[in-house]
N, C-alpha and C positions, 0 to 999 in steps of 0.2 A: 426199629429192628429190621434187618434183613427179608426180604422173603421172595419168593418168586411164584408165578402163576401164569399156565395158557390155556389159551381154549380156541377150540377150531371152529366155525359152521360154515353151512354150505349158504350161500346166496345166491341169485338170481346171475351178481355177474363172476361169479366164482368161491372160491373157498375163500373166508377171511380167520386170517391168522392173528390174534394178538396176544402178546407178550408185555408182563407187568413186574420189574424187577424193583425193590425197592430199597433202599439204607435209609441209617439215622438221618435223620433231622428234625429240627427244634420245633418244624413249622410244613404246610403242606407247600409239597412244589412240585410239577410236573412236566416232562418234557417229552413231547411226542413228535413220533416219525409217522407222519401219514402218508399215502399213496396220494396222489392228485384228487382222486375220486372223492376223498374223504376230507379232507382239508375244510369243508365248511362244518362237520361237524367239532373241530378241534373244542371251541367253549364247550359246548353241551360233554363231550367225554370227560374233561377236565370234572364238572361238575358229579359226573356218574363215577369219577373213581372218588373223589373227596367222600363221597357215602360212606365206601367202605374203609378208605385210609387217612384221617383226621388229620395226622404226623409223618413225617417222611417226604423221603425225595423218591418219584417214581420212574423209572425211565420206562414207556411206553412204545411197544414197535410194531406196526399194526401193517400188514402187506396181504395181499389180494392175490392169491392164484389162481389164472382164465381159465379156462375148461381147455382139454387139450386137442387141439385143433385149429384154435382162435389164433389169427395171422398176428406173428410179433416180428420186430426186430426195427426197421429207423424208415423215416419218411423225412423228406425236405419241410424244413419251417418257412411257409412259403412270405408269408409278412415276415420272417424276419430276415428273408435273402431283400425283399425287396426295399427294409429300412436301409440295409446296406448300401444298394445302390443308389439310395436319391442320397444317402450320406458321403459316398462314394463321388458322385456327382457334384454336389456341393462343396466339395475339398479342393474339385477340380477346376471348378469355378472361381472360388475368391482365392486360391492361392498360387493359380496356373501350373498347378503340377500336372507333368504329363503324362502320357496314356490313359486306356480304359484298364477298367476295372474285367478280367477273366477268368476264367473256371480254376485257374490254379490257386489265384488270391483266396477266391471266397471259400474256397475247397479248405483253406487254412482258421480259418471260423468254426471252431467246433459247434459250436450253440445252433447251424445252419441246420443239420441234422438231428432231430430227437427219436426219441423212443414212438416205435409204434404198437401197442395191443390191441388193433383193429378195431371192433366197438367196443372192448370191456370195457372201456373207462365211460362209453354212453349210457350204459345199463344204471338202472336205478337199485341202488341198495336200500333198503325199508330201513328207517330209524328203528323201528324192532328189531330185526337182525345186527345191527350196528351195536345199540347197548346190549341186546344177551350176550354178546361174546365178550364186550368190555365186563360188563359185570362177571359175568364166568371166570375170564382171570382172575380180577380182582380179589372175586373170592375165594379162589387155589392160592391166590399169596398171602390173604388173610390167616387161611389154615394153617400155614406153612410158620406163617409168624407168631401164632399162637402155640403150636410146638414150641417155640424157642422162648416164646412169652411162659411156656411151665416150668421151662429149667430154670432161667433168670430168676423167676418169682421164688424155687428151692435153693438158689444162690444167695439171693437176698434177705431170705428169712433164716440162712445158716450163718450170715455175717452181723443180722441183728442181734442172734441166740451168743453168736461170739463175743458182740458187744456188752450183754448182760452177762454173760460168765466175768467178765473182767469187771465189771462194776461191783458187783455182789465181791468180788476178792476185796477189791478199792474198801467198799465199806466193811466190810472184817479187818482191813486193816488198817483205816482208818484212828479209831480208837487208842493205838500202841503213838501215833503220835506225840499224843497229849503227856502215855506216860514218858515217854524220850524224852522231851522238853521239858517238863518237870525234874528229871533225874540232871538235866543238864544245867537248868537257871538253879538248883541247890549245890551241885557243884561247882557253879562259875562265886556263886556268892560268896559259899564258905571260904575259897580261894582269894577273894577281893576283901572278905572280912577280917581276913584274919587271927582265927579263933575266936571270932566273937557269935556270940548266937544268933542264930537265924529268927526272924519275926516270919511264921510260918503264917500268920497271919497277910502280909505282905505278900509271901512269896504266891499263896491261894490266888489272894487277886491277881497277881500277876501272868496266874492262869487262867482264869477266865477272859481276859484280855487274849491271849495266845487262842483259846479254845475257840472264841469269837473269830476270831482271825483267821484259823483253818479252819473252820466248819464249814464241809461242802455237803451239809445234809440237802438243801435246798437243790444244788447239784444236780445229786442223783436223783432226788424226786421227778425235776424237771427231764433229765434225762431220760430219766425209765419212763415217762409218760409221752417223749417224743419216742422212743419205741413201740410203746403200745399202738401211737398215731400210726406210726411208718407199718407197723403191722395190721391195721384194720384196714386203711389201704391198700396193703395186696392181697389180701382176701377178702376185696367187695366186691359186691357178685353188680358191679354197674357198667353200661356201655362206658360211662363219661371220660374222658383222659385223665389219668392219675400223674403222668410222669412231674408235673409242675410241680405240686403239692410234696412230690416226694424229695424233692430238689428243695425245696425251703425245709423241709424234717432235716434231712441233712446239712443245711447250713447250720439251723440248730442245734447239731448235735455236736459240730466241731467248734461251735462258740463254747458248751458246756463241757466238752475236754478240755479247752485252753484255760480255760475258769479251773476246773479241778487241778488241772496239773501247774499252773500258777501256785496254788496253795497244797502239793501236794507234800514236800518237806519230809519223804520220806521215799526212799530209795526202789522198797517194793512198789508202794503208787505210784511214784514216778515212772517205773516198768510198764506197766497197766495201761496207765494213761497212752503211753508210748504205744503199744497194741492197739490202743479204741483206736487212735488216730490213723493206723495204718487202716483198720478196718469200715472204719468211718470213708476212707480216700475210695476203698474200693467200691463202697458204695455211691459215692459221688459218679465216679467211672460209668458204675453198670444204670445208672439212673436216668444216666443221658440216652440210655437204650429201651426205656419206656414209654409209651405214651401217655 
């Protein structure tokens, strides 16, 4: 699911600001922007948001603002003017190219000059201040996604309720089948017999064989009891991740539509069956947005 969360504190070498945005995904992944200062802590954050987000992809953006006063803006990279000139040097050596190396060349090296925030980047930030504020987001986007996790959960239990309305018609009319097929194999006979009589005896079995053949009581048993499943699951009151669990109910349930509507041989089930399956998709859909 979606969600987003920040949270500010104050620290020793300024404010830290971090920002926790999250979407679907199958599996946990995260990718953070640290300031230089913080770049040793990256494993350890990684670890502090997996607590709170199992699932999902997080984009993490974590930046430091110095106290206002604190000297910024660029300073010479003094090792890295000076790699240039023994590189510089050495070009000039084994290849005899001519001239030296001048203030206009090196001026063309962006990388010569970096950022300077005077000492905030020396200042020690406390691993306690580091995780409350990771956690602090974390769990504003938890919140956030738990909102969305209430509506989804009254979406999915309106699509299960839609699934059982059209089963309950399915098995009402189911029944009218049997007498279809009956009225039709004593039609198709008399017509082949020729005015001769029917051995109703025969034609009986003949239905039972048929009856055997479309009976999807077994069907809806198994279906109505992968509802039931798919419903205890959205209202279990557990941390654990349901989204998997719910994703195999669903495969289940679009195996026992194709199985019904296979032997459905009747124009209103056919209909029916046609609606689970639509309903059955969307649940697929929305389940990928679970944990």
């Amino acid at each position: 699911m979606t969600g987003y969360g920040e949270a500010r504190r104050e620290t020793p070498a300024g404010t830290l600001l971090v920002e926790v945005r999250t979407v679907n995904h199958r599996h946990f992944n995260a990718n953070l922007r640290l300031p230089q200062s913080l770049a040793r802590w990256e494993a350890e954050m990684r670890e502090w948001l997996r607590a709170h987000l199992p699932r999902g992809h997080a984009n993490v953006s974590v930046r430091l603002e110095v106290p206002a006063g604190t000297p910024r803006g660029l300073k010479l990279d003094d090792e890295r003017v000076a790699t240039y000139m023994t590189l510089l040097g050495q070009l000039q050596e084994r290849h005899g190219v001519a001239g030296v190396p001048d203030l206009h060349l090196l001026a063309r090296f962006p990388d010569v000059f970096v950022r300077d925030d005077g000492d905030a980047e020396a200042v020690e930030i406390p691993a306690d201040d580091v995780r409350a504020a990771v956690d602090e987001a974390a769990r504003a986007n938890v919140v956030m996604r738990e909102g969305e996790g209430r509506r989804l959960h009254d979406d999915l239990e309106g699509r299960v309720a839609a699934i059982e309305g059209n089963l309950d018609e399915i098995a009402r009319l189911a029944p009218e089948r049997l007498v279809a097929e009956r009225d039709r194999l004593r039609t198709a006979i008399r017509e082949l017999a020729g005015g001769v009589a029917v051995d109703e005896g025969r034609l009986a079995q003949e239905l039972v064989y048929t009856a055997e053949r479309l009976d999807i009581n077994e069907e809806l048993v198994r279906f109505r009891a992968h509802n039931a499943a798919f419903r205890e699951l959205l209202d279990a009151d557990s941390a654990e991740p349901v989204g998997k669990r719910l994703g195999f109910l669903v495969q289940e349930m679009h195996r026992e539509a194709n199985t019904i509507g296979s032997k459905a041989n009747h124009a209103g089930v056919a209909h029916r069956v046609v609606a689970i399956k639509e309903e059955v998709e969307r649940l697929r859909e929305q389940v990928e947005n679970v944990e």
